[in-house]
Backbone as a printed PyTorch tensor [residue, N CA C, xyz], in Angstrom:
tensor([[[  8.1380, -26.4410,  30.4250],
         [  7.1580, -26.0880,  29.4390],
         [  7.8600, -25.4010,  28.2670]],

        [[  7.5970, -26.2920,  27.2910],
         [  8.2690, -25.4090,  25.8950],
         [  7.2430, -24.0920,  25.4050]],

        [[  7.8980, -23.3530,  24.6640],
         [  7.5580, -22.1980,  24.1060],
         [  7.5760, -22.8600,  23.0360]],

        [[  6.1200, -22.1000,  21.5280],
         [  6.1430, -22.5130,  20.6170],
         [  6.9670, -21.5390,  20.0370]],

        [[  8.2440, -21.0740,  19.0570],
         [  8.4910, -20.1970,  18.5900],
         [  7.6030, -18.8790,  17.6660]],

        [[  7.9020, -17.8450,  17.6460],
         [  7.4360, -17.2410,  16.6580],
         [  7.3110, -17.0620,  15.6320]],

        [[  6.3430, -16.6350,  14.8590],
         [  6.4590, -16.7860,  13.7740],
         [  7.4390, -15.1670,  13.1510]],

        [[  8.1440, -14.9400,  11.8440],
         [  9.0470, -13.9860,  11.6580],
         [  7.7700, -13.3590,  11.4060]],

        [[  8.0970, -11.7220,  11.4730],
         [  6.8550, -10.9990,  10.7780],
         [  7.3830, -10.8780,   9.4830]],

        [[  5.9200, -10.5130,   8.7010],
         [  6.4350, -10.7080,   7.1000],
         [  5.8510,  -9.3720,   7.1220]],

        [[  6.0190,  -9.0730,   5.5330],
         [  5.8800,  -7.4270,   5.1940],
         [  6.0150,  -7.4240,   3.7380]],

        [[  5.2170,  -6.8220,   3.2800],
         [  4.6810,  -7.2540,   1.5430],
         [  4.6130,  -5.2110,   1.1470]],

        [[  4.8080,  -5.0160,  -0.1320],
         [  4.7190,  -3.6180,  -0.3830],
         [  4.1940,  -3.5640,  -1.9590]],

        [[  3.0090,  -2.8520,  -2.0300],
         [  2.6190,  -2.8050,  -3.4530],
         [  2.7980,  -1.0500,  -3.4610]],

        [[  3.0240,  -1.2890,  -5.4380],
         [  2.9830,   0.1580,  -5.6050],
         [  1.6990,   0.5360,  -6.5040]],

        [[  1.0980,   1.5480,  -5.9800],
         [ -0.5120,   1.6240,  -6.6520],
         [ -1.0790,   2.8860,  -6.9220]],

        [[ -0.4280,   3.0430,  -8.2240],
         [ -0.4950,   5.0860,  -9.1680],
         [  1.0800,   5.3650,  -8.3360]],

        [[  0.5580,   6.5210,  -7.5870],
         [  1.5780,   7.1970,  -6.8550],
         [  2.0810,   6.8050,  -5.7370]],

        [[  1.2570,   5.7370,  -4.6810],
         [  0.7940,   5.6790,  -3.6220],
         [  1.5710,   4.4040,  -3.3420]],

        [[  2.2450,   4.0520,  -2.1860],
         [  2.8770,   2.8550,  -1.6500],
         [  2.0380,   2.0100,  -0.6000]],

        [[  1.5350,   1.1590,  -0.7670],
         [  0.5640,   0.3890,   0.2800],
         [  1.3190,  -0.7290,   0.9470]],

        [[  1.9840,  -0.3590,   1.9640],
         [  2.6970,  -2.0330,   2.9100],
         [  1.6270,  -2.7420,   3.9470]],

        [[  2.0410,  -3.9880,   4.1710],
         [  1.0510,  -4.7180,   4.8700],
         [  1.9850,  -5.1900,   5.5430]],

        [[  1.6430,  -5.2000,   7.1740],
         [  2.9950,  -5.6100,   7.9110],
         [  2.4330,  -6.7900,   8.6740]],

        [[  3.2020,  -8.2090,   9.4730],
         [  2.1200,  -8.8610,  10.4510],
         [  2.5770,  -9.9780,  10.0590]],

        [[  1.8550, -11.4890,  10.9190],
         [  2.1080, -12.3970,  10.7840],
         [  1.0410, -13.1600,  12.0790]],

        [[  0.5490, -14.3000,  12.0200],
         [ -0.4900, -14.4720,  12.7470],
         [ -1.5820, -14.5200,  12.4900]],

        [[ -1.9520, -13.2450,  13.6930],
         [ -3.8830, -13.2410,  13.5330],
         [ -3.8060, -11.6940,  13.5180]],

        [[ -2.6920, -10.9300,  13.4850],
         [ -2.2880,  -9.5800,  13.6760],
         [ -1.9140,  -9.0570,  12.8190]],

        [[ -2.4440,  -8.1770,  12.0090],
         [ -1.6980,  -7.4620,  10.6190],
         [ -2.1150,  -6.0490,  10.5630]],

        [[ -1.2320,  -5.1090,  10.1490],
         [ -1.6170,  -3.8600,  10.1400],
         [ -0.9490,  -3.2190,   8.4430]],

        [[ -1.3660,  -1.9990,   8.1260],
         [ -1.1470,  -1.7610,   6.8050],
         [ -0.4370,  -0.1710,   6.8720]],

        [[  0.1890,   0.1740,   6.2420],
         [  0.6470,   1.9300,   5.9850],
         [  0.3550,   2.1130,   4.4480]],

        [[ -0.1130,   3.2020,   4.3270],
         [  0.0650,   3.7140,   2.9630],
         [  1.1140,   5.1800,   3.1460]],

        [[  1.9410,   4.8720,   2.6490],
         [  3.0860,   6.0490,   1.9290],
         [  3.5630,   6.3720,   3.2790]],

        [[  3.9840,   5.2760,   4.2560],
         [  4.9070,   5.0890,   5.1340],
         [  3.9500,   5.5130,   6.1530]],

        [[  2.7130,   5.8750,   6.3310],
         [  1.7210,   6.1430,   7.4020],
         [  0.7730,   4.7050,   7.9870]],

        [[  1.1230,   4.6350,   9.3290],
         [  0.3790,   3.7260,   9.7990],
         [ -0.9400,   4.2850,   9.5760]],

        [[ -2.0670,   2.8040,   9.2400],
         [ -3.4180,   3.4270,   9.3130],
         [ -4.1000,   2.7040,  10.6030]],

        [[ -4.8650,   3.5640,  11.2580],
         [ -5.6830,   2.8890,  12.6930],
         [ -5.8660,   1.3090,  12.5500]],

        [[ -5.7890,   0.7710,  13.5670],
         [ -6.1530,  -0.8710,  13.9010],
         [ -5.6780,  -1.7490,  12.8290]],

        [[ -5.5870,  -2.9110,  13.5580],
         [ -5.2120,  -3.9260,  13.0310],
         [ -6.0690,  -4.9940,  12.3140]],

        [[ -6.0060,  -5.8290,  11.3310],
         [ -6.5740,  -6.5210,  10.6160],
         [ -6.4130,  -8.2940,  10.9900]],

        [[ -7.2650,  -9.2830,  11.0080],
         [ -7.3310, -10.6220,  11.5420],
         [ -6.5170, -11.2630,  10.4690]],

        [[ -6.0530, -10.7710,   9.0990],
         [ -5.3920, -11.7490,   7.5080],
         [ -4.6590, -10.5230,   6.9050]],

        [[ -3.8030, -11.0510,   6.2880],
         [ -3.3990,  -9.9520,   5.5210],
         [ -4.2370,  -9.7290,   4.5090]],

        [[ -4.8320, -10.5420,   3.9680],
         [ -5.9460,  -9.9570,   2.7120],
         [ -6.4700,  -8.7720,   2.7550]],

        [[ -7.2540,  -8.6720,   4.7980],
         [ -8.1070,  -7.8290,   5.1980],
         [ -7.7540,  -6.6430,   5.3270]],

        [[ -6.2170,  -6.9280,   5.9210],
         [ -5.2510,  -5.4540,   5.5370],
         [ -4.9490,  -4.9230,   4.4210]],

        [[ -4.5890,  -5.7480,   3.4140],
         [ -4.5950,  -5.7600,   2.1560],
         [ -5.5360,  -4.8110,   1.4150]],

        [[ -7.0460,  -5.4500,   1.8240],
         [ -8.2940,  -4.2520,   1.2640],
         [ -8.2550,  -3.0010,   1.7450]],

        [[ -8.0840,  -2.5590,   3.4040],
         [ -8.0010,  -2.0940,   4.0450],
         [ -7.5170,  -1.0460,   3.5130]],

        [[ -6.0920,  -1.2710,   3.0940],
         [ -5.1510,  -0.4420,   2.7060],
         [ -5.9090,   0.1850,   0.8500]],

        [[ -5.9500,  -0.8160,   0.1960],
         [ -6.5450,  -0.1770,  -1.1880],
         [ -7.6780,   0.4610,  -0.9660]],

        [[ -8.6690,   0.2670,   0.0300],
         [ -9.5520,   1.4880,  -0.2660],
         [ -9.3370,   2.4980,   0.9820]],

        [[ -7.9730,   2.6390,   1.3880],
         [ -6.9580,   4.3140,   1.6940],
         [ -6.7180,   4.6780,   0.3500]],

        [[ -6.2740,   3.8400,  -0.2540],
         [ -5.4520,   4.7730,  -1.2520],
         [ -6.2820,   5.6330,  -2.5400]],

        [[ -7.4980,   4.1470,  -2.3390],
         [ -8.8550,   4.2680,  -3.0880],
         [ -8.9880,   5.7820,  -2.7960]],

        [[ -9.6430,   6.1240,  -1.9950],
         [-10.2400,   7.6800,  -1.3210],
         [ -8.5360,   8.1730,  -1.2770]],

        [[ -7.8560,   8.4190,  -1.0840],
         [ -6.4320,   9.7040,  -1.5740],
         [ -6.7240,   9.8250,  -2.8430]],

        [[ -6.8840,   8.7940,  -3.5160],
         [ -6.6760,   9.2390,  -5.1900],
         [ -8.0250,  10.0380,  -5.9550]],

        [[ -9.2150,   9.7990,  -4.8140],
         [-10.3830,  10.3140,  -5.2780],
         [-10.4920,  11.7630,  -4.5860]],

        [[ -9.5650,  12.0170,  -4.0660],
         [ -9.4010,  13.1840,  -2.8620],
         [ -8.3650,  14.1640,  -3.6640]],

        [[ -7.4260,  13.8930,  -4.5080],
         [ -6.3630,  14.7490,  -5.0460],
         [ -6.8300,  14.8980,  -5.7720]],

        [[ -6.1800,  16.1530,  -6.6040],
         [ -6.3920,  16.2610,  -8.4680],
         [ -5.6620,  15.5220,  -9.4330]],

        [[ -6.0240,  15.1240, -10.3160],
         [ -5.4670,  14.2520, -11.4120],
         [ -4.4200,  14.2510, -11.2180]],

        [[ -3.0110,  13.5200, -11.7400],
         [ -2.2730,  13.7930, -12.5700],
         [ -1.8070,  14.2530, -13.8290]],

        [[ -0.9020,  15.3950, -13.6900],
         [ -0.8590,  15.6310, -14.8850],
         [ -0.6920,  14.6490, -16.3200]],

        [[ -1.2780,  15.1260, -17.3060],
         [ -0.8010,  13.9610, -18.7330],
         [  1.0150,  14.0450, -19.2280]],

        [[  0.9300,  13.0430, -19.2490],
         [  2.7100,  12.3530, -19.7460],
         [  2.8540,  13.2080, -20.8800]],

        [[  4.2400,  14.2000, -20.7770],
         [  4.3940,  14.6540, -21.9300],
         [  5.1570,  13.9120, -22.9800]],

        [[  4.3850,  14.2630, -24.1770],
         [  4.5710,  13.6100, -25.1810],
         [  5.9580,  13.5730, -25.6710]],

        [[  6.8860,  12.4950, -26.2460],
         [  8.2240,  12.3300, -26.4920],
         [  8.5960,  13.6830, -27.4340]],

        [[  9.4410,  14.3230, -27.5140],
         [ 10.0300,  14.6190, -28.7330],
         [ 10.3330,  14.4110, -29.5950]],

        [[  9.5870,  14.5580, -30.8650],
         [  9.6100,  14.3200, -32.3750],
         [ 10.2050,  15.2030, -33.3920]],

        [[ 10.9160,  16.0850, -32.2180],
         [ 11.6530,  17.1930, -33.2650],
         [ 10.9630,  17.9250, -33.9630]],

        [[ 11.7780,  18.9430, -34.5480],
         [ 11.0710,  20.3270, -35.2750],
         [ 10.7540,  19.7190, -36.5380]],

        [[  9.4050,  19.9380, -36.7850],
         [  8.8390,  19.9480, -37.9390],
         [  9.2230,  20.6990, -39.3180]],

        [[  9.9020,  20.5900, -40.1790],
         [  9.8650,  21.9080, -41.2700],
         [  9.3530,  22.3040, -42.7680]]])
């Protein structure tokens, strides 16, 4: 009886504001980390992990305080 081989796992990484969202898996099995943290259970597509993961990061970013504003370049002393 042959074995069908496996498939490799794949692993995709977006960067989103501050926040790193990976999607790990291959199959019918996919799981997601944001900022190197596994999040509970696994997902049937990566899409599903995919969402999964953006609305973690969704709620962190609605959970912290702003970022500060980009300081403005230097234009030198005025005289």
């Amino acid at each position: 009886m042959s074995r069908k081989p496996r498939e490799a796992p794949m692993a995709s990484m977006f960067q989103i504001g501050r926040h790193v969202l990976q999607v790990f898996g291959g199959g019918r099995k996919w799981v997601v980390a944001v900022d190197g943290v596994l999040l509970r259970g696994w997902h049937s597509s990566s899409a599903d992990a995919w969402s999964a993961g953006v609305a973690a990061v969704d709620l962190l970013q609605r959970s912290s305080p702003p970022e500060p504003p980009a300081a403005a370049p230097d234009a030198g002393t005025l005289t």
